[in-house]
Structures are given as C-alpha cells and as structure tokens.
C-alpha positions as CSV (number, residue, x, y, z in Angstrom):
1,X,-49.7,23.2,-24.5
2,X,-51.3,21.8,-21.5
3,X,-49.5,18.5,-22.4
4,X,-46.2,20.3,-22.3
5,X,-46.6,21.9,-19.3
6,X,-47.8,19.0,-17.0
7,X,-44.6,17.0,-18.6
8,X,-42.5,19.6,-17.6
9,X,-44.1,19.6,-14.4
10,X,-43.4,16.0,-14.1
11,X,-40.0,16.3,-14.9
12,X,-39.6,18.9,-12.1
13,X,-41.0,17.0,-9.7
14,X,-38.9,13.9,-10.7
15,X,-35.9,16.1,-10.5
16,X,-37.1,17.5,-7.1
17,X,-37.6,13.9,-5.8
18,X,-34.4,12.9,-7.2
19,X,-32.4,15.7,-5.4
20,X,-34.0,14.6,-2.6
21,X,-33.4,11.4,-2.6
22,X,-29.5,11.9,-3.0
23,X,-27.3,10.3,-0.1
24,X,-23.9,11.5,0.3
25,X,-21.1,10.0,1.9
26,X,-18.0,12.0,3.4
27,X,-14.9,10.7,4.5
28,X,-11.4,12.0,5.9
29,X,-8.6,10.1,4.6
30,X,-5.0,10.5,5.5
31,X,-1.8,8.8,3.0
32,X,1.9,8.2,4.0
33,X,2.3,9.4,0.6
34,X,2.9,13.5,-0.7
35,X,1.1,14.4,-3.4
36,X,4.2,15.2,-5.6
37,X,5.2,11.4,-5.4
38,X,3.4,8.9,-8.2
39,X,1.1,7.2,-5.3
40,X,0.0,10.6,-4.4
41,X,-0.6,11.3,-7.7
42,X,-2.6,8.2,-7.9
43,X,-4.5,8.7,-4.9
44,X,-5.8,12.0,-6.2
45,X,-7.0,10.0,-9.1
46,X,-8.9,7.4,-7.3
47,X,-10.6,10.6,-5.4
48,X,-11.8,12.4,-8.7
49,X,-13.3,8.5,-9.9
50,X,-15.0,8.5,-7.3
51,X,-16.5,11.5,-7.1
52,X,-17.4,11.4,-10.9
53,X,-18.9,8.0,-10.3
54,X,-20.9,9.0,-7.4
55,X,-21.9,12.2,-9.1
56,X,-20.6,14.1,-6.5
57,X,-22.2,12.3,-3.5
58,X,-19.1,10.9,-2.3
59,X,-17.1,13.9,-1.0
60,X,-13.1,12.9,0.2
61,X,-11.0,15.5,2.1
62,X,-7.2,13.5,1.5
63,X,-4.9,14.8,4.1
64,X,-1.2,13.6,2.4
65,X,2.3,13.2,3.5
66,X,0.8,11.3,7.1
67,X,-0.4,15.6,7.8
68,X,-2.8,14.6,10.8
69,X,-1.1,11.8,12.7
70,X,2.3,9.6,12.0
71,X,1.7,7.1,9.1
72,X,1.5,4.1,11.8
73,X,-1.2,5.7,13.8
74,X,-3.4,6.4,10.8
75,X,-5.4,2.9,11.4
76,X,-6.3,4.2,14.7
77,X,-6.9,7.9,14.4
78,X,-9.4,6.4,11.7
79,X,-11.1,3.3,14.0
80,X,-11.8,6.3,16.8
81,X,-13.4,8.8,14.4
82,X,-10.4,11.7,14.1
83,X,-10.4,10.1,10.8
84,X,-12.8,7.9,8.7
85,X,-10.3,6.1,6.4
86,X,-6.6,5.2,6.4
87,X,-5.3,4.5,3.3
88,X,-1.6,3.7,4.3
89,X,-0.7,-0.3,4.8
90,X,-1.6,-3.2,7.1
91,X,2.0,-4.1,7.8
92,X,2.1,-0.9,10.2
93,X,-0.3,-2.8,12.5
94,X,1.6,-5.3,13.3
95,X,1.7,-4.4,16.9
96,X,-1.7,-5.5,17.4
97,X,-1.5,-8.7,16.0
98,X,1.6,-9.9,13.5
99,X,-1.4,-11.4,10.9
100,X,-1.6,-7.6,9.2
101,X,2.0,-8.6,8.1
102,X,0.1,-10.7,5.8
103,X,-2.5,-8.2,5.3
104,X,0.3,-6.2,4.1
105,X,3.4,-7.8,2.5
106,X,4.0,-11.2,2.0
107,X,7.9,-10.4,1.7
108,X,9.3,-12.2,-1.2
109,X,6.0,-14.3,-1.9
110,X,4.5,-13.1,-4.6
111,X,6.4,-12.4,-7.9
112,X,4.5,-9.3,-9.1
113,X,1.1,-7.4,-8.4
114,X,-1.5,-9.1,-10.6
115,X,-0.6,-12.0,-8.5
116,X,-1.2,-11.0,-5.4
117,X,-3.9,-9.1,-6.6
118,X,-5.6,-12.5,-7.8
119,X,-5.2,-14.1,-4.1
120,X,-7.4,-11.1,-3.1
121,X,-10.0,-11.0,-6.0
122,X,-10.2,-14.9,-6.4
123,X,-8.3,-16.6,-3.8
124,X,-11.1,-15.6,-1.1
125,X,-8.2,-12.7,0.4
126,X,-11.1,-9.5,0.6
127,X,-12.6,-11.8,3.3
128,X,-9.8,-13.5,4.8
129,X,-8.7,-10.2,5.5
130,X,-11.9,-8.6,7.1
131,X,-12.0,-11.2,9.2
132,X,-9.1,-9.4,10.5
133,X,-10.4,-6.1,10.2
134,X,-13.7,-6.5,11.5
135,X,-12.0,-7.3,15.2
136,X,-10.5,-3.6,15.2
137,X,-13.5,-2.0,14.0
138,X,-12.2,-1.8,10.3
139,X,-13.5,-2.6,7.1
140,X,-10.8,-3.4,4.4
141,X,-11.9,-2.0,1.1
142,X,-9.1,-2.9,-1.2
143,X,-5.4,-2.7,-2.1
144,X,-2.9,-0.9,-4.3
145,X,0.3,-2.5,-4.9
146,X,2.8,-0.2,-7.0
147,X,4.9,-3.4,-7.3
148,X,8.3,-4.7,-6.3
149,X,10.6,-2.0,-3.9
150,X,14.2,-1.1,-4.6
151,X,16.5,-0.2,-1.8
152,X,18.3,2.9,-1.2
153,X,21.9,2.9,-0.1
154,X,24.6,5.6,0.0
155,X,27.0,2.2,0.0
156,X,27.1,-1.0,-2.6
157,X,24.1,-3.5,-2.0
158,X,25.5,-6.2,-4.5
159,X,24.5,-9.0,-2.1
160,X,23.7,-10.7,1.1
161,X,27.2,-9.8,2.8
162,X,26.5,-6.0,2.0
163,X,23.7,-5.9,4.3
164,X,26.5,-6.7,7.4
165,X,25.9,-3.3,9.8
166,X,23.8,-1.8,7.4
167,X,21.9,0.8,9.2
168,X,18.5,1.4,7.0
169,X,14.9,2.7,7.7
170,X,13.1,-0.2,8.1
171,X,8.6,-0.4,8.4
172,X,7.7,-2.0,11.1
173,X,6.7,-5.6,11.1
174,X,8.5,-9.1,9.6
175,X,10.5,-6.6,7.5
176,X,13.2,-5.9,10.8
177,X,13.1,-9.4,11.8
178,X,14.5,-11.1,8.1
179,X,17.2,-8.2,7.7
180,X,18.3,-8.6,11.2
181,X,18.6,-12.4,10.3
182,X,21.1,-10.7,7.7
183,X,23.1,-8.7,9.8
184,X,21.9,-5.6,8.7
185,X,20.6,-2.9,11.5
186,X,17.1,-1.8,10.8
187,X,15.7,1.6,12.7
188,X,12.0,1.5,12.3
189,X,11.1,5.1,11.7
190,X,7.8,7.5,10.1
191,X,7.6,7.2,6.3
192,X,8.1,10.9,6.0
193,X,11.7,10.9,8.5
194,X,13.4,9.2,6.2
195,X,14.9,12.1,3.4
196,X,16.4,13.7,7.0
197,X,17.4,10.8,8.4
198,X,19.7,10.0,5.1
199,X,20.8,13.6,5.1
200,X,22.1,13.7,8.4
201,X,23.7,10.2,8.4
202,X,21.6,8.2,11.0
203,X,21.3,5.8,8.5
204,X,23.0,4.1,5.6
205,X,19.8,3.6,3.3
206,X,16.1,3.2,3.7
207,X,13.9,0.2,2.7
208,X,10.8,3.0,1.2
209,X,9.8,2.7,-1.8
210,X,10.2,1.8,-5.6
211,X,12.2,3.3,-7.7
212,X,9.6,5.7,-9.0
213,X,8.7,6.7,-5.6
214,X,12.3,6.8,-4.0
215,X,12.9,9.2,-6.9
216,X,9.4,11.3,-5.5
217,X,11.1,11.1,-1.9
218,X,14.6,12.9,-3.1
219,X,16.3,9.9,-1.8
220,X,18.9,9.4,-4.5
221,X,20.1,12.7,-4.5
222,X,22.0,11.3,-1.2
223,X,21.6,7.6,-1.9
224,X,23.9,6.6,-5.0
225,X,23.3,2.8,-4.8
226,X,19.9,0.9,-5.5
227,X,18.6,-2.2,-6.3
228,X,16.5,-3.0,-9.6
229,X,14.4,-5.5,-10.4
230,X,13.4,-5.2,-6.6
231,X,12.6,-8.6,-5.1
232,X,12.9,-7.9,-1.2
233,X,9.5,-6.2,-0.9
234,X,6.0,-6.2,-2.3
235,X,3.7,-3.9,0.2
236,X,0.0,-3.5,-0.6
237,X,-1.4,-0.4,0.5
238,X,-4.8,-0.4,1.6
239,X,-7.9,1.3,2.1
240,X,-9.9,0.8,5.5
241,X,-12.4,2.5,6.5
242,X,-14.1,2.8,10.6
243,X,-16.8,0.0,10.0
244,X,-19.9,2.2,11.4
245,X,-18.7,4.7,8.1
246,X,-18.7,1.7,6.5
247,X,-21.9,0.1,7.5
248,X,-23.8,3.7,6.9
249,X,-22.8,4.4,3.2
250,X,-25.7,3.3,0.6
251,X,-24.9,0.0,-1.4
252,X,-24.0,1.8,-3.9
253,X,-21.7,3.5,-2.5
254,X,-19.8,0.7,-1.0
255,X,-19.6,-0.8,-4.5
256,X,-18.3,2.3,-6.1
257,X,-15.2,2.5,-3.5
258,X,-14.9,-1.0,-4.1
259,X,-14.8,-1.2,-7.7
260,X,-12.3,2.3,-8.0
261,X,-9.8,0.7,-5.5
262,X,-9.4,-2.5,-7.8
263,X,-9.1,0.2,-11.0
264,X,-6.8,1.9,-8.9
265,X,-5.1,-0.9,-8.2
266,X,-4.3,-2.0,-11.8
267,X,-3.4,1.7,-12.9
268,X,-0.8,1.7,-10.5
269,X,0.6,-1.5,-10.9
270,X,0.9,-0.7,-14.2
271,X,2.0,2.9,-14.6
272,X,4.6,2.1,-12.0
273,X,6.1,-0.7,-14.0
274,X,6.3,1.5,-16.7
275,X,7.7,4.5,-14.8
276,X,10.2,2.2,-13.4
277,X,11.9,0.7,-16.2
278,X,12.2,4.5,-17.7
279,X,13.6,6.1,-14.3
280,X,15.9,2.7,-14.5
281,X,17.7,4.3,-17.3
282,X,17.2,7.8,-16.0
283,X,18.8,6.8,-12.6
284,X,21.8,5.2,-14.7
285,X,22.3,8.6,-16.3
286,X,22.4,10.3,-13.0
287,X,25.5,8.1,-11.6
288,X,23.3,6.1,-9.7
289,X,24.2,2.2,-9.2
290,X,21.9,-0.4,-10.0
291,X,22.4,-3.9,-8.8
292,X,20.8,-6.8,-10.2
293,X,21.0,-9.5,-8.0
294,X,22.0,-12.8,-9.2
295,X,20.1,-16.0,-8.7
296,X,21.9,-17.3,-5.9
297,X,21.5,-14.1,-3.6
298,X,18.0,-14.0,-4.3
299,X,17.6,-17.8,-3.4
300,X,19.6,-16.8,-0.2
301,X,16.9,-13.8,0.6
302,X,13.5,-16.3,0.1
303,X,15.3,-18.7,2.4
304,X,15.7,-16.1,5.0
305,X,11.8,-14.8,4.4
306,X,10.2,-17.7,4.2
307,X,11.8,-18.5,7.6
308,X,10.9,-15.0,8.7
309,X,7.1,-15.9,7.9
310,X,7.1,-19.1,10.3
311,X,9.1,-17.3,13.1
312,X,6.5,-14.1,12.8
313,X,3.0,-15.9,12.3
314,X,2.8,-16.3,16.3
315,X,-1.2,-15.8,16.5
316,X,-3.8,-18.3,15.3
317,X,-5.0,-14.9,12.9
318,X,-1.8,-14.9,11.4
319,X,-1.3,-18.5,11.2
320,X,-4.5,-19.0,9.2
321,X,-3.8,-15.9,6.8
322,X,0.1,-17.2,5.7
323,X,-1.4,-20.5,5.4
324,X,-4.2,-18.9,3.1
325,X,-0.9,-17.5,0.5
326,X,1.0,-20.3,0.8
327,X,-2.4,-22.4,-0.2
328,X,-3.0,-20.0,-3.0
329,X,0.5,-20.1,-4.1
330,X,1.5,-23.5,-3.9
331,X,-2.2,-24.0,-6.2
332,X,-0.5,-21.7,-9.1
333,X,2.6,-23.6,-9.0
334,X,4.8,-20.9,-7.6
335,X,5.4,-22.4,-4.9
C-alpha cells in the first residue's frame, strides 16, 4: 500500500513538473487564400498537425481571405509584429528586392512540384533563401506549391498571339514584365479583387490560380476559357515567420513547423494534381474551354521567361538565387 501510494505520488509530481515544464508557442497568421478554396482547406490541415504534434502547445489563430491587411502587405504586417507569420508568397515582395521572385516562382523553370521542392530540400534552397529573409527580419519556414496555374479568360487563350491586349490580373513581380513582353496588358491587383474585377469587365482574365482553385474563386462562372496542363506559372507559397518569433520558439517547436510545412507541401502537391485532372473533365462538362498548348507555343513562352529572368535579376541577391536554379537545374538535366 505504501508502495502504491508514493508511486502515485511520483507520478503526480512527474505530471506536475511536466505541466510545468510545457512551452507554448502562439502565432497570428494571415493567407491570400479563403477557407472554402482547396489551399484553405489545406492550411486548416497544417494547423490541426501542428497542434496535434505539439500537443497543443503550438496555438495558430489563421486569419484567411488576406482579412487583416492586403495579401502583399502580409510580409510586413508580420516583420512589425501586427502579425507573427505570413503564409502568402515571396513573389509579392518583389518591391523590396526582385530576388523573392526567385523565392517565389521561377516562371516556367521547374516542370512540376517535387522538383522544385528537391532544389529546396536538397539543392541547399531553405538556406539560400534565409539568406534572403534574414535581411527583412524573416525566417522562411517552408513552401507549398499546389502545382502548375491555369489561366482564366472570358476570351480564347490558344496561343501567344491571344495574349495581344489581353487585360488580366496579374501578381506582382517578373510575372507583368514576361506578359507585357507578349503584348498582353497586366493590372497588378489584391488576390481577393479579382472575382469583381471579372464581373465588372476591368479585365479580360486573371493569372490566380489552378484550376482547382480558380474553381474555389468562382472565376469560371464568368471566365469560359482556360488553360490546362498549366505551364506559365508554378508559385510556392510560403511560410515566414518575424525572426524574434522565430528565434523564441523551443527546438522542438521549430522542427515541428518545419517538418508539417514539408508534409503539407507534398499533400498539396498531390491532392491538387488529383483534383485537377477531375475538375479537367468537370470544367469540360460545364462548357468551359480547355486549351492545350502545343509544343511550339510553349517553346515560344520559356524563351520569353527565361529572358524575363536575366532582365529581372537586377540585384546581386537575385543574381545569386536564379544562378542557384539554373545550377540545380542544369545538374538534373532539365536544363
């Protein structure tokens, strides 16, 4: 009897100690995305991981659909502390320095996720990037890359030629520079502007999403014309945290948000690319047109891109960080 007791009193003290012990970590993130769309969906899954993994001590509040600030001003409204996370995309940086284009989308580089997912896993890109990061107070935790975007037009995009006037929602960054090299007229507008903006006729189509998540934006209920397999755009989304946030949290911690953003990354590659191909059909059903472009076009795009990346790597940052995907590239052959 006395032994049970004074194990039991052991035990409470181990558990008391335990409690105490406990180090919790809470963070305010904002996502471009809405939580009906497949990304938001997503998102809400990487949350519940990482709360199970930490056993609660990791505590998110997700503020979707860009709720506290415009999609491009997450990054700062998390380096001065209204948030403590963005979890939007490098590409909408680009204002402060043109290398978070290539923190953000190559543009036609890479042919699918798990390849530019291996650059960052085990072609040295996690540092390459918070070398980056580090200089605006950021630490990059990790990407999620739903895969290659299809357009939305309410007219044909069969080709080059159709992008002539083309009036589309573009992001900003390298992304205005190649399609005005095309003709086309991009208007760099919020994430969340654009179902309006195709409503009202301010513009013709909107370079947004994949298929999947154009579908989650309502944006072929207006826009009748699409392109699939999409080539022109591979975005990563990221997730940054303010680096004091960063520096604070317990190892363990750190490596729990690290390990659920590269889960999260290959559940959404690949439940994309399966929703895709079924929505492909869907879409079909609906009326909608999808173009497949041929060979030569696409050949016609990568020329334009890849003289898009020279003209936009203007700083020694982004110099060093195209040089690090073409390296990487170029080593697997696909280049």
């Amino acid at each position: 009897m006395n032994l049970k007791i004074t194990t039991l009193a052991a035990a409470s003290v181990a558990l008391g100690l335990s409690a105490a012990s406990a180090e919790t970590t809470q963070l305010r993130i904002q996502t471009h995305f809405s939580p009906e769309t497949l990304s938001g969906q997503m998102a809400a899954k990487f949350i519940d991981d990482i709360t199970a993994m930490s056993n609660g001590e990791i505590q998110v509040e997700m503020f979707y659909s860009s709720s506290v600030v415009k999609s491009a001003e997450t990054f700062d409204a998390a380096a001065t502390g209204i948030l403590d996370c963005d979890m939007t995309g490098g590409s909408y940086q680009t204002g402060k320095n043109p290398a978070f284009q290539f923190a953000g989308d190559l543009m036609g580089g890479y042919a699918n996720p798990y390849q530019q997912m291996a650059w960052l896993l085990h072609g040295g890109g996690r540092d390459a990037l918070n070398e980056l990061y580090n200089d605006h107070n950021m630490e990059f935790i990790g990407w999620w890359i739903p895969g290659p975007e299809s357009l939305s037009s309410t007219a044909p995009i069969r080709n080059t030629a159709d992008f002539k006037d083309w009036k589309f929602r573009s992001p900003p960054g390298m992304a205005t520079l190649v399609f005005k090299n095309l003709d086309a007229s991009p208007i760099v507008m919020d994430f969340n502007e654009i179902f309006t903006a195709l409503e009202t006729g301010i513009i013709d189509g909107a370079d947004a999403a994949n298929l999947t998540n154009n579908i989650g934006l309502g944006l072929y209920d207006i826009a009748k014309h699409t392109n699939y397999p999409g080539f022109h755009s591979m975005p990563a989304d990221h997730l940054t945290c303010r680096k004091d946030v960063w520096d604070a949290m317990p190892a363990h911690h750190q490596a729990i948000l690290t390990v659920a953003m590269d889960s999260l990354a290959m559940h959404n590659a690949t439940i994309n690319e399966v929703m895709n191909a079924k929505n492909s059909v869907l879409l079909r059903e609906q009326g909608v047109n999808l173009y497949e472009w041929s060979p030569e076009e696409l050949a016609k795009f990568r020329q334009a891109v890849k003289a898009g990346w020279q003209e936009f790597a203007t700083t020694p940052e982004a110099k060093a960080l195209l040089q690090s995907h073409i390296d990487f590239l170029t080593s697997l052959g696909a280049m």
